[in-house]
C-alpha positions as CSV (number, residue, x, y, z in Angstrom):
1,X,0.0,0.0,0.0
2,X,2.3,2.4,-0.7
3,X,5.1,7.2,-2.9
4,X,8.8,10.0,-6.2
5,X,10.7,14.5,-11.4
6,X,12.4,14.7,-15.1
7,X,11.2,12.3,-17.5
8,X,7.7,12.8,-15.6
9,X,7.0,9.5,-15.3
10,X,3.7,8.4,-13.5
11,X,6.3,7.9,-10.7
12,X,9.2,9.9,-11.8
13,X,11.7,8.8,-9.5
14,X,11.5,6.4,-6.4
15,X,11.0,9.2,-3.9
16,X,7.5,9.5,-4.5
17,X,7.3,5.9,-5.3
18,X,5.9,5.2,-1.7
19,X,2.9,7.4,-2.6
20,X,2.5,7.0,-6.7
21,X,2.3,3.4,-5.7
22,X,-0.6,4.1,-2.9
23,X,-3.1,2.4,-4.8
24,X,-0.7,-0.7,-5.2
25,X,-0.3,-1.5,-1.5
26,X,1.8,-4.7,-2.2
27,X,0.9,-6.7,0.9
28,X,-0.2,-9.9,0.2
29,X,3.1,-11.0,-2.9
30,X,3.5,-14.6,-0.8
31,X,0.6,-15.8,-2.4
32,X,0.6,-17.8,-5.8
33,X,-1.6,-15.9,-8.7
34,X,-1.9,-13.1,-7.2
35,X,-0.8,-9.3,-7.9
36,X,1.1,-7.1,-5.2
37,X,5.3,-7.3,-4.9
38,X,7.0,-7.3,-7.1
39,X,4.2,-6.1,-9.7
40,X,3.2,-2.5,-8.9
41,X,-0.8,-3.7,-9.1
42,X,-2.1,-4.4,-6.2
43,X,-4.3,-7.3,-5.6
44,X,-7.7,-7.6,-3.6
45,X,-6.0,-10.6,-1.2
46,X,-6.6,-9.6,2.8
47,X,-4.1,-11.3,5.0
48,X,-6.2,-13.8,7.7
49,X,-6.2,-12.0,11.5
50,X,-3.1,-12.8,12.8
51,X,-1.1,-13.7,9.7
52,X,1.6,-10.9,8.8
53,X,4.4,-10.3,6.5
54,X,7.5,-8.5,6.0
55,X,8.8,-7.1,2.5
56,X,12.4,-6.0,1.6
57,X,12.8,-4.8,-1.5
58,X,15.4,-2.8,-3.6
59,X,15.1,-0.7,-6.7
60,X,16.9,1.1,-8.9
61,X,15.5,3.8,-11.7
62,X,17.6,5.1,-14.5
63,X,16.3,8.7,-15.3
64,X,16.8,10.3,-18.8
65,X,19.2,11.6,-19.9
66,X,21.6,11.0,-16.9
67,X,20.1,10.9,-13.6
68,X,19.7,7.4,-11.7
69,X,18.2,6.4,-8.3
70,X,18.4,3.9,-5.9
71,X,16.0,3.2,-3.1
72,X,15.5,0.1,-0.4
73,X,11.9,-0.3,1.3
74,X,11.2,-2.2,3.9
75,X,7.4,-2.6,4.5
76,X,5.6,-4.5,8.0
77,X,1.7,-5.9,6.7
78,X,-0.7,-7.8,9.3
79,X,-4.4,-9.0,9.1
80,X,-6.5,-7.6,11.8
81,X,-9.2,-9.5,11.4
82,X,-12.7,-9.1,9.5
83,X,-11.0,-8.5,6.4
84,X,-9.1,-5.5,7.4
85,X,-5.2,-5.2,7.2
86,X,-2.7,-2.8,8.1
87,X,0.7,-1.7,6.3
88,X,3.7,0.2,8.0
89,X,6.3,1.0,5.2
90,X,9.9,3.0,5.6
91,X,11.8,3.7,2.5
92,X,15.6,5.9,2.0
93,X,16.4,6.9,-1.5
94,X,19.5,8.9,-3.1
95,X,19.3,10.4,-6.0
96,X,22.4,11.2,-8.8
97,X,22.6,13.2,-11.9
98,X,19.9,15.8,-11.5
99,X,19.2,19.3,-10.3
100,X,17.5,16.8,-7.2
101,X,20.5,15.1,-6.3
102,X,20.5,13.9,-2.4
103,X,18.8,11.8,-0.1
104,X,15.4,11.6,0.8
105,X,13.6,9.1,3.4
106,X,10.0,8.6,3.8
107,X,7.4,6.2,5.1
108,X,3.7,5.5,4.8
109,X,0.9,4.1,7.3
110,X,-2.2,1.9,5.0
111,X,-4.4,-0.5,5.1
112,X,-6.5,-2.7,3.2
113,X,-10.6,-3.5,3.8
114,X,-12.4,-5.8,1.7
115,X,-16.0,-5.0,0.6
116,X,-16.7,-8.3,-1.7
117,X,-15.8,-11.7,-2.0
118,X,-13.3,-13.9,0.1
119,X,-9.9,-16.0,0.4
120,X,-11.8,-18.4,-1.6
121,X,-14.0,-16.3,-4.3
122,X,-13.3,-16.1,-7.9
123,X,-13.7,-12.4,-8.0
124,X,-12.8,-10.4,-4.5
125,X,-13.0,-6.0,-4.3
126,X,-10.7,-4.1,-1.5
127,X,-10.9,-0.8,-0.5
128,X,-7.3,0.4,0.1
129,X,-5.8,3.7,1.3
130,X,-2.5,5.3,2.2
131,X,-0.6,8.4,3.8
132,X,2.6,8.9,3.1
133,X,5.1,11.2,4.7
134,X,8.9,12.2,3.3
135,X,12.2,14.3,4.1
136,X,14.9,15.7,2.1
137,X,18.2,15.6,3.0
138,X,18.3,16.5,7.2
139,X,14.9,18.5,7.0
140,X,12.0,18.2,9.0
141,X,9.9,15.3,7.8
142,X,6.4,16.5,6.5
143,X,2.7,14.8,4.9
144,X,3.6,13.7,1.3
145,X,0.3,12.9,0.0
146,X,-2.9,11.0,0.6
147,X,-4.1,8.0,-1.5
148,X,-7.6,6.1,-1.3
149,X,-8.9,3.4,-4.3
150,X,-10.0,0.4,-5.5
151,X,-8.0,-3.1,-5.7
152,X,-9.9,-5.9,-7.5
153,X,-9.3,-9.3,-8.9
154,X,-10.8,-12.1,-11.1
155,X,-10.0,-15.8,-11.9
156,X,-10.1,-15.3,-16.0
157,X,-9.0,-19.0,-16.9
158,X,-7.1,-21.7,-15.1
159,X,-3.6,-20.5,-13.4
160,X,-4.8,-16.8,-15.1
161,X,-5.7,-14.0,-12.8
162,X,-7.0,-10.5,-13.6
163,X,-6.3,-7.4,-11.4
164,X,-7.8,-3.8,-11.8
165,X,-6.8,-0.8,-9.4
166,X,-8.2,2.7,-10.0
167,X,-7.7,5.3,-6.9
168,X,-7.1,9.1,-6.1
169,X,-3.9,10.5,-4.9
170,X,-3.7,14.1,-3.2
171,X,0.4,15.1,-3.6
172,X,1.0,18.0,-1.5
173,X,4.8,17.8,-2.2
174,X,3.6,18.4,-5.9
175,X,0.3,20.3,-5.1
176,X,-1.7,18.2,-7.4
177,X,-3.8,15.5,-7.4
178,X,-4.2,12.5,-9.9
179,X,-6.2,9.7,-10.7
180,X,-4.1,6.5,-10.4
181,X,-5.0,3.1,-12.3
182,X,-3.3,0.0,-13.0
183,X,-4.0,-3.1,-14.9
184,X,-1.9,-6.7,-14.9
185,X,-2.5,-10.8,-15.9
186,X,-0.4,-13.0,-14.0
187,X,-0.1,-16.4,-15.3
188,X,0.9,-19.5,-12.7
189,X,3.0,-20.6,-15.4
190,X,4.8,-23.6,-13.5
191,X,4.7,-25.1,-9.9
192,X,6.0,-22.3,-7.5
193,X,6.6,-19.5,-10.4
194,X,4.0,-17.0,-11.3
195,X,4.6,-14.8,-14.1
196,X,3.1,-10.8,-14.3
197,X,2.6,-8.6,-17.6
198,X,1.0,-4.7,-16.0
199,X,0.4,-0.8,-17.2
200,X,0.2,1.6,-14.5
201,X,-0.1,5.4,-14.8
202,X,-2.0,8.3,-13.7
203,X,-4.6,11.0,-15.7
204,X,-1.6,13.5,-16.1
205,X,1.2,11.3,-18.0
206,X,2.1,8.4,-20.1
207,X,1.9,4.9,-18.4
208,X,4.4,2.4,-17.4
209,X,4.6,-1.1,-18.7
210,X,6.3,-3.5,-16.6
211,X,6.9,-7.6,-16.1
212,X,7.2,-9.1,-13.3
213,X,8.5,-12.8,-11.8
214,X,7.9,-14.4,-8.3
215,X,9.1,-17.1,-6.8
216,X,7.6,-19.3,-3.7
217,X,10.7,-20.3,-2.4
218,X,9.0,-21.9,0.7
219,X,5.7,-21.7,2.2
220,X,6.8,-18.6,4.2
221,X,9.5,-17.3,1.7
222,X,9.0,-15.5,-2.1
223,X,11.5,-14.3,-3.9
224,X,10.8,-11.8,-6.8
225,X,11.8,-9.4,-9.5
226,X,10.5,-6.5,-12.0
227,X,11.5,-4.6,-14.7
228,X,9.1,-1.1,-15.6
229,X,9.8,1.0,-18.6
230,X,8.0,4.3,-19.3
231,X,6.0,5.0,-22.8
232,X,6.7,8.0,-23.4
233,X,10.1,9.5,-25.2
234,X,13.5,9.7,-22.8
235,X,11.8,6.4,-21.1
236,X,12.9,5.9,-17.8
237,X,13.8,2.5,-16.4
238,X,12.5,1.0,-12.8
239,X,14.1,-1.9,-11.7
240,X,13.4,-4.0,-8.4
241,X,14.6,-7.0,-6.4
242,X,13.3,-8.4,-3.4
243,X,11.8,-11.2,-0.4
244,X,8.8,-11.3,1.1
245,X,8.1,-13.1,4.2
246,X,5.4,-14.4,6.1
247,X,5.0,-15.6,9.8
């Protein structure tokens, strides 16, 4: 449930990834044929009362013509019970190349509530929202923006899931607000390996296209990967590496 300014990306760089990706809470990745890490979609999955998980993940973005960015998250996700879950995530990035060089930290407080279906439904909906807060540098940390929307998901054909997001994010860092949406297919395409195709964007810019590959290392352990590029000229490149584990 997660927030990131040159080649004006959807989320141009990965400081205000933790709030771009609002809509796309990425708690519930440990599960097979579903959205979340390391897909920026978000699936409608609610973790059981009790059941939490931990994400790590890395990223690095190479912004046109010279600027790149690395960033490390680490996100905390537990159910609450009656299919409401709650999301705790800190991020640092640093920044090269660009009038914005430096390093920014942030962090963002979410949750997820699900209006229809279940664990075991074909088609589930999730109301999921976010606030996100940032720093750069050594100054005061302030509210980076506010995020509410829509997660849903679909069985389309065997080992074949669908997953739609559509929310509205208030930046005040950029004093603007957008209308986020995302779309992705993941396949189960063999045993423990799920494969992801997604577009993401927002009503202001050109989308991202991204694929995506998790691995269920364990029953408590995924691994998983992504690679984002953006559509419009001077594309930008996101790429991320990470774990997510469950206990």
């Amino acid at each position: 449930m997660p927030s990131p300014r040159p080649a004006s990306p959807p989320c141009p760089t990965l400081r205000s990834f933790t709030a771009c990706a609002a809509v796309a809470l990425a708690c519930c990745a440990a599960m097979p044929a579903q959205a979340g890490r390391p897909l920026a979609t978000e699936d409608a999955g609610v973790l059981e009362a009790g059941d939490c998980e931990l994400e790590l993940y890395g990223a690095h973005q190479r912004l046109r013509p010279a600027g790149r960015e690395r960033g490390v998250s680490l996100q905390g996700s537990c159910g609450a019970g009656h299919g409401v879950q709650a999301a705790l995530a800190l991020q640092t990035t640093r920044e090269r190349g660009t009038d914005q060089a430096g390093r920014s930290d942030g962090g963002l407080l979410g949750f997820k509530a699900r209006l229809l279906g279940n664990a075991d439904a074909d088609a589930s909906l999730t109301l999921v929202g976010a606030a996100a807060w940032s720093r750069d540098g050594h100054r005061a940390y302030r509210r980076d923006s506010l995020a509410i929307g829509l997660a849903g998901s679909a069985a389309l054909a065997d080992g074949l899931t669908g997953h739609a997001n559509l929310g509205h994010l208030g930046s005040q860092a950029d004093h603007q607000r957008s209308t986020l949406w995302a779309l992705a297919v993941e396949w189960a395409a063999a045993g423990s390996v799920d494969l992801g195709a997604e577009l993401y964007g927002d009503d202001h810019r050109r989308p991202w296209a991204g694929l995506g590959l998790r691995w269920v290392a364990t029953p408590t352990l995924t691994l998983g990967t992504s690679y984002a590029l953006h559509t419009a000229s001077g594309r930008a490149r996101l790429f991320t590496l990470g774990l997510t584990a469950g206990f």
